[in-house]
Structure formats: C-alpha cells, structure tokens
C-alpha positions, -999 to 999 in steps of 0.1 A, spaced: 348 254 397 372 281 409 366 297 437 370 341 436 398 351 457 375 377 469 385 408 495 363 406 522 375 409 558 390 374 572 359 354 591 370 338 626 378 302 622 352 276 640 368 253 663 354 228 685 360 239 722 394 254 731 423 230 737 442 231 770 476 247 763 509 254 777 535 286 776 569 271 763 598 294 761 569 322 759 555 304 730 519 288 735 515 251 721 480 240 721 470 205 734 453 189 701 460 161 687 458 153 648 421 150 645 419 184 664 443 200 637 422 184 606 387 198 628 401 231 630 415 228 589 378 218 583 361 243 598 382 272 586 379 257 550 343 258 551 340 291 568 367 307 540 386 322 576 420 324 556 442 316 588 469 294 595 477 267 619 515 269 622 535 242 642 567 241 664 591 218 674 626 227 697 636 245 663 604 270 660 606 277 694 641 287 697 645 308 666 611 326 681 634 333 709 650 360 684 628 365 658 601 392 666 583 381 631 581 347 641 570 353 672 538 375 664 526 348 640 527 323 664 509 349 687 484 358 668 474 321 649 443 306 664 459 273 671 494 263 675 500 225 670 533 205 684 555 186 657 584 177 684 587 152 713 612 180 728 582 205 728 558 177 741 584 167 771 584 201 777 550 204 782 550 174 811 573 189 828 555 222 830 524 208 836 505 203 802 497 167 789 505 171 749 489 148 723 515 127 699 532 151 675 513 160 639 550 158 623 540 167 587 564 146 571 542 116 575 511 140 578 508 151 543 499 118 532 469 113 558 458 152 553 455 144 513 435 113 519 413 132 540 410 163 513 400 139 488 374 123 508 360 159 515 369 170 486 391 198 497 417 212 472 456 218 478 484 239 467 518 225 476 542 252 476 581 246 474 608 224 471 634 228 438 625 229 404 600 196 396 593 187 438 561 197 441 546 186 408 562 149 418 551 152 453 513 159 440 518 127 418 523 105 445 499 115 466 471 116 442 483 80 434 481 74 473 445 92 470 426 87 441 404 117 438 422 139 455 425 178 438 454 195 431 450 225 426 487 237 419 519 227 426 551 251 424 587 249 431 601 276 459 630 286 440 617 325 438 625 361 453 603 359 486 589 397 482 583 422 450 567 416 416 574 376 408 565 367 447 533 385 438 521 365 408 526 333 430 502 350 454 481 354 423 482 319 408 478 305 445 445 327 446 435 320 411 439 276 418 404 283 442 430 261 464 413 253 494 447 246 518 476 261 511 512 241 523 543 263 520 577 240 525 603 267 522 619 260 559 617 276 592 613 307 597 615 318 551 579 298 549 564 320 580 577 350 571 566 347 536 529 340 551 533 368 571 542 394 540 515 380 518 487 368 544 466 403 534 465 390 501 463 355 502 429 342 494 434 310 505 415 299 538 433 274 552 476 277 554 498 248 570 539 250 567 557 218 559 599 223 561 607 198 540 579 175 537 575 175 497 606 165 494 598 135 518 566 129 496 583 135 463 607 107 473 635 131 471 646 129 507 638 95 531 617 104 565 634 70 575 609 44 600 577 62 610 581 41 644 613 62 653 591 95 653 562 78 670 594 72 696 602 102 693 637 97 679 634 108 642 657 135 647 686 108 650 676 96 616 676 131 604 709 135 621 729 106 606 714 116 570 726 150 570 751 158 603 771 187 589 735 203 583 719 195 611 747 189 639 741 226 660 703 219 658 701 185 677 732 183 692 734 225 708 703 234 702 684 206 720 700 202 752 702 246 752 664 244 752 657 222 783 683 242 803 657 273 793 627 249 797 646 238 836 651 277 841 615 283 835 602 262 857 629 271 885 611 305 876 575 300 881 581 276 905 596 304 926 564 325 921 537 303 933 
C-alpha cells in the first residue's frame, strides 16, 4: 500500500547515542560506521523524519570549501557519514578515530538486502536513460523480495515544472529511501531545492553508484577500497576525468588538513 506523501512538519530522526565526530576543513564527519548509517536510515524510516544522511570524501569536502549550498546541507544533516580513506586519515591526524568508509558503490548492494529483509522500499534516482531500471534488476535479483518502488533516469531540468513531477512520482512510489546519483554537488543541491516537498523520509546520495550496480561502469576489486586505494582504479579508468581530483586535489587537501592542525595546535 502507498504511503500519502502527507505535509506535516518533518519529525526529528531517532538515533542511537551521538557518534564522536571530527571538524575537517570546517566540515563535521561523524564517527559511525555502516551499521550506525543503516541504524540511523532505520530509525528515520520508521519515524517518517524525511532527512538525509549525506557523505563526504576529499571531493565533498573541498568543493564545500566554495560552495555555501553545500555547505549548509552538510551543516544542518543529522549525521554526516565518511566514504574516503583521505577523510578518515584526516580524522587520525586530528584526533578522531573514523570507522571504515560506507563507499556506496559497494553499499547499495548490502543496503537493498537489508531493505528487503525489513521490508523497506527504494527509489533510485539517476543515471542515463534505462540505468536505474537495470540497476533495480540486479539488485532485486541479488535480493529477492526486495521493493522497488521507482526507478528513473537523471537526464532532467534540475528546477521548474518537469523537476517537479519527479518530486511527485518520488512521493506518489510511498518510497521509503530515496538514492539520488546525479554527482557531487547537482544531487545535493537538487535535495536541497526540493527537500520541502519531498515526502520521502529517508534520502542517501550515490555519485555514480547505479551505474556501478547497473553494470555500466566497473567499481574494480572491493579489496582496493577496503585498502583504501580505489581511487587508483577510478583513476586509470577514466584519467582525463578524474586527473585534477586525485592527483591536485588530494595532496591540496592534506596541505589544508596540515595547516589546520599547525592552527589549533597553536591555540591550545
């Protein structure tokens, strides 16, 4: 049965104790692993909360450097979950213990397994034309049982009437988690035009990752991100794409993440 999309004010989400966490850049990361994300998902599902639990790697948390909009959702999101071993060294070396990454590229697949043994619903959102309904194939054939309740490509204008009516299908589905893979920052700042609206309680961001699950794109090994090398993989795969990211933007971030701890070193 389809749930009403309702209009009630959002209800706080329930989580179990509050995680450690660390200031990164500015940005707070919360110390939880993977069953802390899926015990917060739970909790806001079956309290209706309509949040989400966005995630950042070196990426997020350089473009939030410059991005006000990114920024405040990150703020204002009840937890903050790391998806990047450059995030979690920086967290040692400031003092903050991180759990292994929740990389949603290999995620997805454990996060439908445990929808459909709770019986939770999902909407994947993005990709090209024909992604997300292959990606909701496979995984229903990894997870038998498990609800779909709408898949949709992300080829559409981001604000005005036809980015409406995909507010109102997602609504419509009685989708209980919403995953929108349109890339860093488009998918947050989409969220963050539409949140009022959006019905859904539970919202997680992707990148990429139905094109991983669709088979479209290879993640490559799972033991290179459990390393926390997956971002050589990435590399290789696509380096004209991707060269400024790992090979600038990396190294850029622990000279910050060295500065800041020169910083507040200096004002204890």
């Amino acid at each position: 049965m389809k749930r009403s999309a309702g209009s009630g004010a959002r209800k706080p989400v329930r989580t179990v104790g509050a995680p450690a966490s660390v200031r990164v850049l500015g940005v707070r990361v919360d110390a939880v692993d993977t069953a802390g994300v899926m015990s917060a998902v739970e909790g806001a599902v079956r309290a209706r909360a309509r949040v989400a639990f966005p995630n950042v790697n070196v990426h997020a948390i350089s473009i939030a450097q410059r991005d006000e909009r990114f920024r405040r959702l990150l703020d204002a999101a009840p937890l903050v979950y790391c998806d990047g071993m450059g995030v979690r060294l920086a967290g040692a070396m400031l003092g903050v213990k991180l759990p292994p990454c929740t990389v949603m590229t290999w995620w997805l697949h454990d996060l439908a397994a445990w929808c459909a043994v709770r019986g939770f619903s999902l909407y994947l959102l993005g990709g090209a034309e024909g992604v997300a309904a292959a990606a909701a194939e496979r995984l229903r054939e990894a997870s038998p049982g498990l609800r779909i309740a709408g898949a949709r490509h992300g080829y559409f204008a981001k604000s005005g009437p036809e980015s409406s009516r995909v507010v109102d299908d997602i609504n419509a589905s009685g989708a209980d988690i919403l995953v929108v893979c349109f890339g860093m920052p488009l998918q947050e700042h989409w969220y963050g035009e539409h949140r009022d609206r959006l019905a859904v309680p539970v919202t997680l961001f992707g990148g990429a990752a139905l094109d991983y699950a669709a088979g479209e794109k290879s993640p490559g090994p799972r033991w290179l991100a459990s390393a926390g090398v997956a971002w050589l993989y990435r590399l290789a795969r696509e380096p004209r794409r991707l060269w400024k990211r790992y090979l600038v933007g990396n190294p850029l971030f622990m000279i910050r993440v060295i500065a800041q701890l020169l910083r507040e070193g200096r004002q204890r």
